[in-house]
C-alpha positions in Angstrom: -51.7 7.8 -1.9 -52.6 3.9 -2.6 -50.9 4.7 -6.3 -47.8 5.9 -4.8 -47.6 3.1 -2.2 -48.3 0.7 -5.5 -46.0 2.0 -7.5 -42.9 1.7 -4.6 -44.6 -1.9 -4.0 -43.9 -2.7 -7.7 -40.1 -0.5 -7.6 -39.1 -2.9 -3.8 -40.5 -6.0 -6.1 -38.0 -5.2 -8.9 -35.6 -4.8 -7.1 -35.8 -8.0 -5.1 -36.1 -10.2 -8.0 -32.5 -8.4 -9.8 -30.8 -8.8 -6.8 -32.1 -12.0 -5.9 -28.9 -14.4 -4.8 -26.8 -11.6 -5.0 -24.8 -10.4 -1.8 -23.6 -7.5 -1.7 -20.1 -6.2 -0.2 -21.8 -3.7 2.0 -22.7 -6.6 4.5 -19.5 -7.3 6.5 -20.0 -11.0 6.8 -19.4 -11.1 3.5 -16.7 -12.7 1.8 -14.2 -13.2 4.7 -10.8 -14.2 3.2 -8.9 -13.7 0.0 -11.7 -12.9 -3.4 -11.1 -11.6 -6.7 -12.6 -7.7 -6.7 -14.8 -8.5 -9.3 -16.8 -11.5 -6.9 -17.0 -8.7 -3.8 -18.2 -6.4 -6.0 -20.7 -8.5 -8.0 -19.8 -7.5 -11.0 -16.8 -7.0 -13.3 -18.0 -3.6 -14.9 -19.6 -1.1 -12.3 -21.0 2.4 -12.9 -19.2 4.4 -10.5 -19.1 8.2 -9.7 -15.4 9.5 -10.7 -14.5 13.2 -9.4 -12.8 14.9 -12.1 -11.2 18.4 -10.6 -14.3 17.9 -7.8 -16.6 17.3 -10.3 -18.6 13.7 -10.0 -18.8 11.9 -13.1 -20.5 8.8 -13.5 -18.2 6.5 -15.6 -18.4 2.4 -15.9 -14.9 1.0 -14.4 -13.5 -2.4 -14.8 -12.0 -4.5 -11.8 -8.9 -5.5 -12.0 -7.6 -8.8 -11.5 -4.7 -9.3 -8.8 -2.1 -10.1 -12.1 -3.1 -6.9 -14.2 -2.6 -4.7 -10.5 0.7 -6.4 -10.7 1.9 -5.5 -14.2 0.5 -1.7 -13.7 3.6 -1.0 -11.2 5.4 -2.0 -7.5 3.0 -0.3 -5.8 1.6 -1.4 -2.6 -2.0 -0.6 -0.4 0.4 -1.4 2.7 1.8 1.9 4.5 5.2 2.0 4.6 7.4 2.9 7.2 8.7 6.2 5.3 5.3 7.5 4.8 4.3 6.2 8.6 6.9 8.5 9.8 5.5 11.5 7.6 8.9 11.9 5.1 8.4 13.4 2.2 8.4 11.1 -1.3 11.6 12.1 -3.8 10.7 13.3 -7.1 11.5 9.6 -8.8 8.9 8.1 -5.9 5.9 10.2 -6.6 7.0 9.4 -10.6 6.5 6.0 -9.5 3.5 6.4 -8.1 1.9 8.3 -10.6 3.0 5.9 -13.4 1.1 3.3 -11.7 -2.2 5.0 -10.8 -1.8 6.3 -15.2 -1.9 2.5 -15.8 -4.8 1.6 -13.7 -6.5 4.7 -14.7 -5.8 2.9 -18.5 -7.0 -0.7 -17.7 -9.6 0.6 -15.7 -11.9 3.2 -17.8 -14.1 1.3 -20.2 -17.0 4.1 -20.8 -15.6 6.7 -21.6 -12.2 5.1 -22.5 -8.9 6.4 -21.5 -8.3 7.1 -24.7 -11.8 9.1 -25.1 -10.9 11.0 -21.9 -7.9 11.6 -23.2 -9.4 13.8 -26.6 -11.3 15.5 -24.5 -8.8 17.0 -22.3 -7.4 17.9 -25.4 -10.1 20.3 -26.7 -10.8 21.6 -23.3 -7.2 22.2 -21.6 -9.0 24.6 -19.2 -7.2 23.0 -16.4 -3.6 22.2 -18.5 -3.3 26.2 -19.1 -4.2 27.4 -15.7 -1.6 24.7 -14.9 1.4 25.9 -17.6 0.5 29.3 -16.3 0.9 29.0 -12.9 4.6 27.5 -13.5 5.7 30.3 -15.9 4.7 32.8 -12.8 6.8 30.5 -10.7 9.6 29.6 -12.5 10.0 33.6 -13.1 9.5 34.2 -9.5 12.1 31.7 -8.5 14.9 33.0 -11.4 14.3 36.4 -10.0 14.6 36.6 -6.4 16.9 33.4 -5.7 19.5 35.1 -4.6 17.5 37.0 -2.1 16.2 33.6 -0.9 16.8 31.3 1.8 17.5 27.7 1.4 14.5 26.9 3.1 12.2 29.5 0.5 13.9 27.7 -2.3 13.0 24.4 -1.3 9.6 25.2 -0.8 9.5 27.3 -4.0 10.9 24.2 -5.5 8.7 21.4 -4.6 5.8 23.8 -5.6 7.4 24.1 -9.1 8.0 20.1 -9.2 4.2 19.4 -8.4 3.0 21.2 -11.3 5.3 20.0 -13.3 4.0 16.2 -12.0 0.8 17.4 -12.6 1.3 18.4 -16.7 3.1 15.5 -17.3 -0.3 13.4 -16.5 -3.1 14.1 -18.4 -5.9 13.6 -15.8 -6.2 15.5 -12.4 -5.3 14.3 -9.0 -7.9 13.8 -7.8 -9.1 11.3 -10.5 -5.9 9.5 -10.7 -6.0 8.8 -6.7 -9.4 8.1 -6.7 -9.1 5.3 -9.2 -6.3 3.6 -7.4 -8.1 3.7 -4.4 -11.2 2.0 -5.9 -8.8 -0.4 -8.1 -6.8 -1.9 -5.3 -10.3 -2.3 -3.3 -9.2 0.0 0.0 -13.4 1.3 0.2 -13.9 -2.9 0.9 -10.8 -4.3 2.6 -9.3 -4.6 5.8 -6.1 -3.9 4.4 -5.3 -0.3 6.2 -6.4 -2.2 9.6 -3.0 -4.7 10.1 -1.1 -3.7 12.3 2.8 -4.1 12.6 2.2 -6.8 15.5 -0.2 -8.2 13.0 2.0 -8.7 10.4 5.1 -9.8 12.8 3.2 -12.2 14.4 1.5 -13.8 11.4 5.1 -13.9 9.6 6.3 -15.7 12.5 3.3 -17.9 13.0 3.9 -19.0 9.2 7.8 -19.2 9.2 7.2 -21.9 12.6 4.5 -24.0 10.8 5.6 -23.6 7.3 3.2 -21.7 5.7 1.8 -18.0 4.1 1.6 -14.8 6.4 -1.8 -14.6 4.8 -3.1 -17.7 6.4 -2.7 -16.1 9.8 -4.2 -12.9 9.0 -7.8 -12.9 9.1 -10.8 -10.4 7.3 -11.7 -9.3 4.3 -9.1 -9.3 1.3 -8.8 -8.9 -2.5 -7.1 -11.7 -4.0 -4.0 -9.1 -4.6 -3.9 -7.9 -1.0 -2.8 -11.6 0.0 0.8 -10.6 -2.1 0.8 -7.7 -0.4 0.2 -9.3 2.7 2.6 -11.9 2.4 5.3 -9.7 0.8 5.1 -7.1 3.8 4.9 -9.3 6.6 8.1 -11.4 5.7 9.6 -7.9 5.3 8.5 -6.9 8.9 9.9 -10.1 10.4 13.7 -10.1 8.4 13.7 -6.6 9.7 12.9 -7.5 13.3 14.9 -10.6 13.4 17.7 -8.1 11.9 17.3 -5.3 14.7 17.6 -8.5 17.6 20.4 -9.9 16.3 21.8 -6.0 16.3 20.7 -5.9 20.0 22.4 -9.1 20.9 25.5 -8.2 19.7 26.0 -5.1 21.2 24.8 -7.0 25.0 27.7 -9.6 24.4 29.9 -6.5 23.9 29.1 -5.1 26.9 29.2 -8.0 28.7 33.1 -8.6 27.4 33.6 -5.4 28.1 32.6 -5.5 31.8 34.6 -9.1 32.4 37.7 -7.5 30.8 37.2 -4.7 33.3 37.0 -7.3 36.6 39.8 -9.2 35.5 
């Protein structure tokens, strides 16, 4: 028993003395503000556990600098109003998407590679065949009965047809490609998905009256990228508002001339 205990003693000691000076992002009083990913994190490579088709891999990943998320795509961690109101994304916009989270997937992967992942799908296309066969059966399925079908099972048959055809033309699964993006842009260690609207109209207003950044009004903890975002999105939020007042205003005086033409 006093070997065990010994051994853990040594194990805690070990420990201590790697991590010593080192804070990690886990502790919420960390790193309040705007940082670079790789300074939360504590490291610019990281061994992270990567599902691939629900499978955990354990793969070292690469943070990103605010610049390099920029030139991967126009692709924000902010929720937009479209999504907010549960509409579905066209074709083009989940191309988008995609497109960006194959570039992160790119610049993030450093062991394996992208390019070593990328072989390897190619001797095991397991996944790519079940994939091609499923959209044969419905392709056939949909040339067959469609004029039988309503609109309705045509537009469902449809979007089924266009997901899998998304999916081939990506060589890594879904649930790869959104789980890098979501580790890439920082959302596990931000208080990005927290700002409200009111949050963002008020700090846009705050900054427009005193001449400086939506950002500097907002307060938690940021990547160095989410301050564009933030900034971006909340100037958005109050053109938009000031838009929808100015909108309001108008029609009052209307109705207002309206009534005095009336009384006289």
């Amino acid at each position: 028993m006093k070997k065990k205990e010994g051994i853990a003693q040594q194990i805690e000691l070990a420990l201590d003395k790697r991590l010593k000076g080192i804070v990690t992002f886990n502790d919420n009083a960390s790193f309040i503000g705007y940082n670079p990913l790789e300074k939360i994190r504590g490291s610019l490579y990281n061994w992270v556990e990567v599902p691939f088709n629900g499978v955990g891999v354990f793969c070292q990943l690469r943070c990103p600098s605010a610049l390099q998320l920029q030139q991967c795509g126009d692709v924000t961690n902010i929720v937009a109003e479209k999504q907010k109101s549960g509409e579905d994304f066209t074709l083009d916009e989940i191309a988008d998407i995609r497109n960006f989270q194959e570039n992160l997937c790119k610049l993030v992967f450093n062991i394996p590679t992208y390019d070593n992942i990328a072989t390897l799908v190619g001797n095991f296309d397991f996944v790519v065949s079940d994939k091609k066969k499923q959209l044969e059966e419905l392709t056939k399925r949909y040339e067959e009965n469609k004029a039988s079908m309503t609109e309705v099972q045509k537009q469902i048959l449809d979007k089924q047809i266009e997901t899998i055809e998304l999916q081939l033309a990506y060589i890594l699964p879904d649930d790869t490609m959104s789980f890098i993006a979501y580790w890439a842009m920082g959302n596990d260690i931000s208080d990005i998905k927290k700002i409200t609207h009111e949050n963002f109209l008020r700090a846009a207003s705050l900054a427009r009256a005193h001449n400086k950044a939506p950002s500097d009004y907002i307060q938690g903890r940021f990547t160095d990228f989410n301050k564009q975002e933030i900034d971006a999105h909340a100037i958005a939020v109050l053109e938009k508002h000031l838009a929808d007042q100015r909108i309001a205003n108008s029609g009052k005086f209307r109705w207002l001339l309206g009534s005095r033409n009336k009384r006289g």
